[in-house]
C-alpha positions in Angstrom: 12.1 -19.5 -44.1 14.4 -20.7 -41.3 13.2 -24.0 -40.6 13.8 -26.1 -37.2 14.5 -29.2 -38.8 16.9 -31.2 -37.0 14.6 -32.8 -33.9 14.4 -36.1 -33.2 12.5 -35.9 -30.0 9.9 -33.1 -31.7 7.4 -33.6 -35.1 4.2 -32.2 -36.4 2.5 -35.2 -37.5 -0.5 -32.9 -38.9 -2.3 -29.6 -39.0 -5.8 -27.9 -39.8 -9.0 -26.3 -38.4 -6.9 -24.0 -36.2 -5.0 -26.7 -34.4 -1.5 -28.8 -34.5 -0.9 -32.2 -34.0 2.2 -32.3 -32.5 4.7 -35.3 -30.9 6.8 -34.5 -27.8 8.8 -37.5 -27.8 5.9 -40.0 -26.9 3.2 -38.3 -26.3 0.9 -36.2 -28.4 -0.7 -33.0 -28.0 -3.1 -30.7 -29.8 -3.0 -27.4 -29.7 -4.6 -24.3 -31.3 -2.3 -22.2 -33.6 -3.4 -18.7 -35.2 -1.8 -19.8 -38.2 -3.4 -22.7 -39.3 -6.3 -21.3 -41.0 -6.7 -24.4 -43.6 -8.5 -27.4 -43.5 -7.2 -30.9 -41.8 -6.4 -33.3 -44.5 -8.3 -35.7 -42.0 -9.6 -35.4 -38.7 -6.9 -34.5 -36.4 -8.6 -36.4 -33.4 -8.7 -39.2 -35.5 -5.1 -39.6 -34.6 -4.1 -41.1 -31.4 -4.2 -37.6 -29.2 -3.1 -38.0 -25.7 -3.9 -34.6 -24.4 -5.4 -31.4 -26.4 -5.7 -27.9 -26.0 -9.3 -26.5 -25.7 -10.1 -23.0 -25.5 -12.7 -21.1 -23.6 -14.5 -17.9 -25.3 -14.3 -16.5 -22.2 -10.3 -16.1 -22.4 -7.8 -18.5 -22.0 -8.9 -22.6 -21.9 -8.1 -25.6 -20.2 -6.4 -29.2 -21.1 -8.4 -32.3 -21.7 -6.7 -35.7 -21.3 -7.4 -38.7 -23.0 -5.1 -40.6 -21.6 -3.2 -40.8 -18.1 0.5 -38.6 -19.4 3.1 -37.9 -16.6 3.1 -34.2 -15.6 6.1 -33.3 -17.2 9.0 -35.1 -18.8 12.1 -34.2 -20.7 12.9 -33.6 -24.6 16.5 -33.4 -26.5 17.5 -31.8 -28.5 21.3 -32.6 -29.9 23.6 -32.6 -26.6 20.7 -30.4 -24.9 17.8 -31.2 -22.9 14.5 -29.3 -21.6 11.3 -30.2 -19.4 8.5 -30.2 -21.4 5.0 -29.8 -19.2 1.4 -28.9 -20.2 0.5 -25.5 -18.8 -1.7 -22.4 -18.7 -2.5 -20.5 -22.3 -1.4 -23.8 -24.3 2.0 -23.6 -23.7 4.4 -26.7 -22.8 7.5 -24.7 -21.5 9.5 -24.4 -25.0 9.1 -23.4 -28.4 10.9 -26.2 -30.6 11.1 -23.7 -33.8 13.4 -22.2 -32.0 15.9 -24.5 -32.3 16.4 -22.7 -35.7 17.7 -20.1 -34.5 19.9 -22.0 -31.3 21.9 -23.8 -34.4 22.3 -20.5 -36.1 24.2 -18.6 -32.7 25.7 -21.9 -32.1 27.9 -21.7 -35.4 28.7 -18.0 -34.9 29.9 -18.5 -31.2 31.8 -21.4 -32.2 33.6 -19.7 -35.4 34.5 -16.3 -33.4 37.3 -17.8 -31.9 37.2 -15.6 -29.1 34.9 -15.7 -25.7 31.7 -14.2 -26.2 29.6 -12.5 -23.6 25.5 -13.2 -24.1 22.6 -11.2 -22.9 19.4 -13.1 -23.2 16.4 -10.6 -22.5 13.1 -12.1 -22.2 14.4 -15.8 -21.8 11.4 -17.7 -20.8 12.4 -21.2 -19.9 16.3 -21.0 -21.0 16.5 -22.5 -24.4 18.3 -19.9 -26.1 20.4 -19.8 -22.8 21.0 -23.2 -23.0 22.4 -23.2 -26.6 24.6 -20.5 -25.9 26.9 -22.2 -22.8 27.1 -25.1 -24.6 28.5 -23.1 -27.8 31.2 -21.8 -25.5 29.4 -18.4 -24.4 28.7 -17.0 -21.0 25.2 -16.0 -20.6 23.1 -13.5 -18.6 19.6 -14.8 -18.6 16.6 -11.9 -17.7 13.3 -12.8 -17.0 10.3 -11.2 -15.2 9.0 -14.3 -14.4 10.5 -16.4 -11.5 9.0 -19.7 -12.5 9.9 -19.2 -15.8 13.5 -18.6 -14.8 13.6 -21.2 -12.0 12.9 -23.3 -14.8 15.3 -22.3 -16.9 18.2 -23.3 -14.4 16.5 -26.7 -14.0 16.9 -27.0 -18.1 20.5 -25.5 -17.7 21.5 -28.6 -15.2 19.1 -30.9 -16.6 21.8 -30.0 -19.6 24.9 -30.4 -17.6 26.0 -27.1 -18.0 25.6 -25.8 -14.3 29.5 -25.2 -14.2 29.0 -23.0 -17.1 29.3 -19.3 -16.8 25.3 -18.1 -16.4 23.7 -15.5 -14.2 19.6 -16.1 -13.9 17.8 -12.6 -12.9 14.4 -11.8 -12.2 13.8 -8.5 -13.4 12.0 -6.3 -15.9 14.3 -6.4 -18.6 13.9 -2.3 -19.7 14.9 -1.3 -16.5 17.8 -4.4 -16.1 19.5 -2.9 -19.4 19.2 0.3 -17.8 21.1 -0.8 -14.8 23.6 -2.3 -16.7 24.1 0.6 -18.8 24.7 2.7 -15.6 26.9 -0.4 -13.9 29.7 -0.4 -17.7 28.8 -3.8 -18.4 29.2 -4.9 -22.0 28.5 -7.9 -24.2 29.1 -8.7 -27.3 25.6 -10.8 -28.1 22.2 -9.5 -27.4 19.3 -11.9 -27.8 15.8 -10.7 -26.9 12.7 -12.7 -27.4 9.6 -10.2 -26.4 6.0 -10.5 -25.8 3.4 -9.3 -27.3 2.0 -7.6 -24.2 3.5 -8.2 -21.0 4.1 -7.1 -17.6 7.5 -6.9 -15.5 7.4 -8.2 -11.6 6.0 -5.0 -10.0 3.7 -3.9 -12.8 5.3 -2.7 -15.5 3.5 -2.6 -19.1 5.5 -3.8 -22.1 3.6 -3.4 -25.6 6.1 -5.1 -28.8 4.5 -2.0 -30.6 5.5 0.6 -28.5 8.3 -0.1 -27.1 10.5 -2.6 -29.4 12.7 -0.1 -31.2 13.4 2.1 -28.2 14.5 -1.1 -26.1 16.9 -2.2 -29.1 18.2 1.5 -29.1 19.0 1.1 -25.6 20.5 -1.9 -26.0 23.1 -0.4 -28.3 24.9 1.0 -24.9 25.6 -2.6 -23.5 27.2 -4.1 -26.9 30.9 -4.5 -26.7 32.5 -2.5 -29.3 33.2 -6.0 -31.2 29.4 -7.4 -31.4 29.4 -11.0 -32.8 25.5 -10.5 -33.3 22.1 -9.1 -31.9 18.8 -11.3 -32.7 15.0 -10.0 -32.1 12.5 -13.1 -32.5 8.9 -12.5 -32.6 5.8 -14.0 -32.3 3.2 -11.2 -33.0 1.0 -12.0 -35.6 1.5 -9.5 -38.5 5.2 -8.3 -37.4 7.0 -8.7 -40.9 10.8 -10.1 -41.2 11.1 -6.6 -42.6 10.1 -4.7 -39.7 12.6 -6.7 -37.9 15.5 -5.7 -40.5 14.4 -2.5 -40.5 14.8 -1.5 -36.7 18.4 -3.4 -36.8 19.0 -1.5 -39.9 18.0 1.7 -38.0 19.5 1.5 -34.7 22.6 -1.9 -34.7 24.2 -1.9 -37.9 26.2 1.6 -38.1 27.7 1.0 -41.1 29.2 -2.5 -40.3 28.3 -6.3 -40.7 24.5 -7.0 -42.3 21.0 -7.8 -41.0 19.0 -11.1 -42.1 15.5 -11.1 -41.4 13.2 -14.4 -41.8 10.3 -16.4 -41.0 10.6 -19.4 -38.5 9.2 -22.3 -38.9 9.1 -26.0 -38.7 8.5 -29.1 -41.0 5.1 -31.2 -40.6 4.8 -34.5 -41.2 2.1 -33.3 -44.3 5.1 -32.0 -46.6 4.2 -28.2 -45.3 6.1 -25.8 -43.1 4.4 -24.2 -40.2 5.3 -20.6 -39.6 6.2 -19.6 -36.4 7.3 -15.8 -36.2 9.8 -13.7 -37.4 13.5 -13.4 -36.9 16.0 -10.6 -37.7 19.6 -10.9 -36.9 22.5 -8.3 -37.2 25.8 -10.1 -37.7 29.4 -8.3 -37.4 31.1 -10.6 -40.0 
């Protein structure tokens, strides 16, 4: 397992019954993970919870304060910094496990020795994007969601890497690769972070299931002809690491470099690693 386990500003002080007890700097939240299907080693509200997660069987859920918390505030991690913010479906704006995998193209970037050109499909709130400029790449950051990618330039500048080379676009990401395809554009990392399910700005369906492997075939025609690496990360429940390999195998490697596929996770306070998806990345070492 790749494990996230270099935060200072991020822990999981406990897990059980469904949930995570979680510390954003100074403020703790509970919130429900699919994972955790073991008992609490004591009760988790027992804790000092500021805010916690509760969910409705109707769909979806709400947030229930126990204490007054600011709205949002801001996280860092190493040089880098992101607004953190309790929102719809559980979420807070950033996945901290993924700072696993931020270390990982950080070191590649920086031992290439050479300028590297990033595509960042599905890039939510700019984390990924943010490790990359400050490894030395430009990035191209895709996104059908314009708060998620307004967002993203706020955690690009709350950074202090606005000067660095980065173009933020709203689109459906299928149909952006497409365009680029057409357009000769070329870059020599590919990161893509999907959904399970999803929909792009005017409607279109996305399903990881059926769709995955043809969208990292097509992205084949915007690698460089030097790739430094290409990395899937997924949250559905029940994709395997292997799965993962297995499409890179199948469609990136051609004979060159290697594939590692993994588990993410990150560290609790109980001794235990949370898992928190799968990762699988071809490298052209």
């Amino acid at each position: 397992m790749l494990l996230a386990n270099n935060w200072k500003d991020y822990t999981i002080i406990a897990t059980g019954d469904g949930y995570k007890l979680e510390k954003w700097k100074d403020i703790t939240l509970l919130r429900p993970d699919p994972q955790v299907i073991w008992r609490s080693q004591k009760n988790l509200m027992d804790y000092s919870v500021d805010a916690r997660y509760l969910r409705s069987e109707k769909g979806g859920g709400k947030w229930e304060y126990f204490k007054k918390i600011p709205e949002e505030w801001v996280v860092s991690y190493k040089n880098l910094k992101f607004k953190v913010k309790p929102m719809g479906f559980k979420h807070t704006g950033l996945f901290p496990e993924q700072a696993a995998n931020w270390d990982k193209m950080a070191d590649l970037i920086k031992g290439a020795n050479r300028p590297i050109s990033a595509l960042n499909l599905f890039a939510y709130t700019g984390g990924a994007t943010c490790a990359l400029l400050d490894a030395g790449a430009s990035c191209c950051h895709v996104d059908a969601s314009k708060g998620m990618v307004e967002r993203a330039g706020e955690n690009v500048r709350l950074s202090g890497l606005q000067d660095k080379p980065v173009r933020f676009i709203i689109d459906d990401c299928v149909k952006f690769v497409k365009r680029e395809i057409r357009r000769g554009r070329r870059y020599d990392a590919i990161i893509m972070d999907p959904p399970s399910y999803g929909r792009g700005p005017n409607g279109e369906m996305w399903k990881i299931e059926d769709q995955l492997y043809d969208l990292v075939k097509l992205c084949q025609e915007v690698m460089s002809d030097d790739p430094l690496f290409f990395l899937i990360n997924s949250y559905t429940t029940g994709l395997q690491p292997q799965v993962l390999n297995n499409i890179l195998t199948l469609t990136v490697k051609q004979n060159r470099g290697r594939v590692e596929a993994y588990e993410v996770g990150l560290p609790t306070n109980e001794g235990i690693a949370l898992p928190c998806g799968a990762g699988g990345m071809f490298i052209n070492d």
